[in-house]
C-alpha positions as CSV (number, residue, x, y, z in Angstrom):
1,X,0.0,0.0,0.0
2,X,1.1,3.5,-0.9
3,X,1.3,6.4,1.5
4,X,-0.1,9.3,1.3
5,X,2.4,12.0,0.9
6,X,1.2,15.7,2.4
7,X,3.8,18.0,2.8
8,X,3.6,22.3,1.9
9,X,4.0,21.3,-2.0
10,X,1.3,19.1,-1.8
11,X,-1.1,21.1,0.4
12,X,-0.6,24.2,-1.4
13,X,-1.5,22.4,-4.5
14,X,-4.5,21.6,-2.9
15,X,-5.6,25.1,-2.0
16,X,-5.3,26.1,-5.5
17,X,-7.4,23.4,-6.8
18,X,-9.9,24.3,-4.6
19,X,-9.4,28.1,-5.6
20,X,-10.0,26.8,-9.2
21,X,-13.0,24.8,-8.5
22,X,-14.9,27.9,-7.0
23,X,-14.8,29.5,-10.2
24,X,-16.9,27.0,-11.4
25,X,-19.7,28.0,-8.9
26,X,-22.6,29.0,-10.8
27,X,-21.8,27.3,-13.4
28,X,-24.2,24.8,-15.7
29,X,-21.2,22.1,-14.8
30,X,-19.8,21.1,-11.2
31,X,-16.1,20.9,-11.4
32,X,-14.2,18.4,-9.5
33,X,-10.0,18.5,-9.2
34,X,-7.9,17.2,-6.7
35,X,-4.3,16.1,-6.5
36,X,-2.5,13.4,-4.3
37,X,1.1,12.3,-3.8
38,X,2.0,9.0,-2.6
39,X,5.1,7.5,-2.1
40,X,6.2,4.4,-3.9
41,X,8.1,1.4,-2.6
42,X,10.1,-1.7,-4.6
43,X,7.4,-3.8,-5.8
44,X,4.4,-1.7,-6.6
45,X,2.7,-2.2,-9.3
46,X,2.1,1.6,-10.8
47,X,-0.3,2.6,-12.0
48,X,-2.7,-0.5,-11.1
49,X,-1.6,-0.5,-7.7
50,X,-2.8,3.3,-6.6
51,X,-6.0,2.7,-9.2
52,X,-6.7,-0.5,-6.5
53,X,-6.0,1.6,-3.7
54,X,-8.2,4.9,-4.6
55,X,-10.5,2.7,-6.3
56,X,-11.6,-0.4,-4.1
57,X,-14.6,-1.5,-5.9
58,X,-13.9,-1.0,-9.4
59,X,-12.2,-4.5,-10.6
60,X,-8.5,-4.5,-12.6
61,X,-10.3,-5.2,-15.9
62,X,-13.2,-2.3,-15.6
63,X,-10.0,-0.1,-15.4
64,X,-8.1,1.3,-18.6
65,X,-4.7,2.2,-19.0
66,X,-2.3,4.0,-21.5
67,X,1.0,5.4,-21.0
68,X,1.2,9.0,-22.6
69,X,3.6,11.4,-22.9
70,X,4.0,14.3,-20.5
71,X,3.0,16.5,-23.5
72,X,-0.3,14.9,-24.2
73,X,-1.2,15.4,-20.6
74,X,-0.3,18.9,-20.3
75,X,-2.6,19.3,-23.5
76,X,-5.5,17.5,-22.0
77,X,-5.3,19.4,-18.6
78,X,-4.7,22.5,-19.8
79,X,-7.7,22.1,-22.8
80,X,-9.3,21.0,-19.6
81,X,-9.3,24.1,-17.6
82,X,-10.8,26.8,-19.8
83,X,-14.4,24.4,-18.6
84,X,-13.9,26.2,-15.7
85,X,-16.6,29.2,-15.8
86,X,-15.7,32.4,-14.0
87,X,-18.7,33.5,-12.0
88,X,-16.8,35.1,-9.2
89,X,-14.1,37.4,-10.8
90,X,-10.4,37.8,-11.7
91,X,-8.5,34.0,-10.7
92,X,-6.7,36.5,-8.7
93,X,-8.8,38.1,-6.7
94,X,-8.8,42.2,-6.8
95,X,-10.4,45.2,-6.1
96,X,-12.7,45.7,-8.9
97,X,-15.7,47.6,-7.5
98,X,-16.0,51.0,-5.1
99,X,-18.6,51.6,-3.2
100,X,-21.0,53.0,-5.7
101,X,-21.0,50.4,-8.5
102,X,-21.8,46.7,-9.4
103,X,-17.9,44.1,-8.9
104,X,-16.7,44.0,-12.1
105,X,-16.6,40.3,-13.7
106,X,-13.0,40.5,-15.1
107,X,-12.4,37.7,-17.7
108,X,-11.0,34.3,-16.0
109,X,-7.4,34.2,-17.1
110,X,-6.8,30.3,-18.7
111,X,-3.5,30.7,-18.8
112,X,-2.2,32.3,-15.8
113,X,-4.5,29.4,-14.2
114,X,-2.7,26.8,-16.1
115,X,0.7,28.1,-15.9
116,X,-0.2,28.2,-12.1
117,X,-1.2,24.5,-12.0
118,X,1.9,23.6,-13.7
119,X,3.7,25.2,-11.4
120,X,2.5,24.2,-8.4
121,X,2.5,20.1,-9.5
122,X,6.3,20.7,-10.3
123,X,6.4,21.5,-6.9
124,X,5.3,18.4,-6.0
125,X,6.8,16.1,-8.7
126,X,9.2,16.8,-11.0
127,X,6.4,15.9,-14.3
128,X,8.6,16.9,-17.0
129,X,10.8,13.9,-16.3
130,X,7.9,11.1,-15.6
131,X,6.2,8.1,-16.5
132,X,3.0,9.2,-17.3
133,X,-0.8,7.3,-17.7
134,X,-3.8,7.9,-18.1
135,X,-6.5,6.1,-16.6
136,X,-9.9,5.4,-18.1
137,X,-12.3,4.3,-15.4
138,X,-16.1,2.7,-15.9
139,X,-18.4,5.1,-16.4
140,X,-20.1,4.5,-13.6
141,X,-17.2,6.4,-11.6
142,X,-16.3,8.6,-14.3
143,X,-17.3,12.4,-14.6
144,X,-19.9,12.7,-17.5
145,X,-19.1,16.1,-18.9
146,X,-15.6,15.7,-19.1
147,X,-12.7,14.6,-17.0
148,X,-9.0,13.1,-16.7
149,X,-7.2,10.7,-14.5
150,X,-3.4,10.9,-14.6
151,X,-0.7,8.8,-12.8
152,X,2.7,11.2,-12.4
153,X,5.7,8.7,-11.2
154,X,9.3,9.8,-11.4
155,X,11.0,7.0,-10.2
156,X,14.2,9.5,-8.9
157,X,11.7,11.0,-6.3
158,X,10.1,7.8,-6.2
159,X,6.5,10.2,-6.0
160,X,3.4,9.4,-7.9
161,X,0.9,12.7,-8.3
162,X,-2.1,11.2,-9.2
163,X,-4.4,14.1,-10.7
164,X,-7.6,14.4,-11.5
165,X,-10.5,16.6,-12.9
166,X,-14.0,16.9,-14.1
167,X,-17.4,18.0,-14.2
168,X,-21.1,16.8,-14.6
169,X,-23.4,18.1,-16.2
């Protein structure tokens, strides 16, 4: 069994995914991301292992997985976060009112927010260098809208990320 991993890399990460998932508030869709590190020992079986482990009651053959390179992930996250509907203002936060008028609704900035994510999951893994798959799980468990499953491992750190996001309609 992997353990968890929270330290101030992975905690901040958090924080700005739930940052990003209040912008959807509002919204036709509900967005869903969330990130989680674990550590990995000799002999687990990646990514099958942490899919088992997140996953209890979804069976090794309902689950589908590719390895992908750390380009096509970066395209499907960040193709991914412009879902995300800005119904509460700027992603970071300003002063757009005064006292006499409506807040302004400042356009939500897609890339500054992806940028950002990048950012802060290099914190926690180094991506760039990693093995990298994407997991396809039964629909039953899978957002309906849209969504992505992604094992991070870089076997120097010995650190899987495993990232997710989505939204139903």
């Amino acid at each position: 069994m992997m353990k968890k991993i929270e330290n101030n890399s992975t905690l901040d990460l958090k924080v700005f995914l739930e940052k990003l998932e209040n912008f959807s508030v509002g919204s036709n869709n509900q967005v869903s991301l969330s990130a989680a590190a674990y550590g990995v020992s000799v002999g687990d079986n990646l990514p099958l292992d942490l899919v088992s482990q997140l996953f209890p009651s979804i069976k090794a053959e309902e689950v589908k997985v590719k390895s992908v390179s750390v380009e096509n992930m970066v395209n499907r996250v960040n193709e991914s976060i412009p879902y995300i509907e800005n119904k509460l203002g700027d992603f970071s936060p300003a002063s757009g009112h005064s006292p006499n008028s409506q807040p302004v609704q400042p356009q939500f900035d897609y890339i500054k927010a992806a940028e950002e994510y990048w950012d802060m999951v290099s914190k926690c893994v180094d991506y760039k260098t990693a093995e990298v798959w994407e997991i396809s799980l039964p629909s039953n468990v899978a957002h309906v809208f849209w969504y992505f499953y992604f094992v991070v491992y870089n076997p120097k750190q010995n650190i899987c990320l495993f990232l997710t996001g989505g939204a139903d309609d």
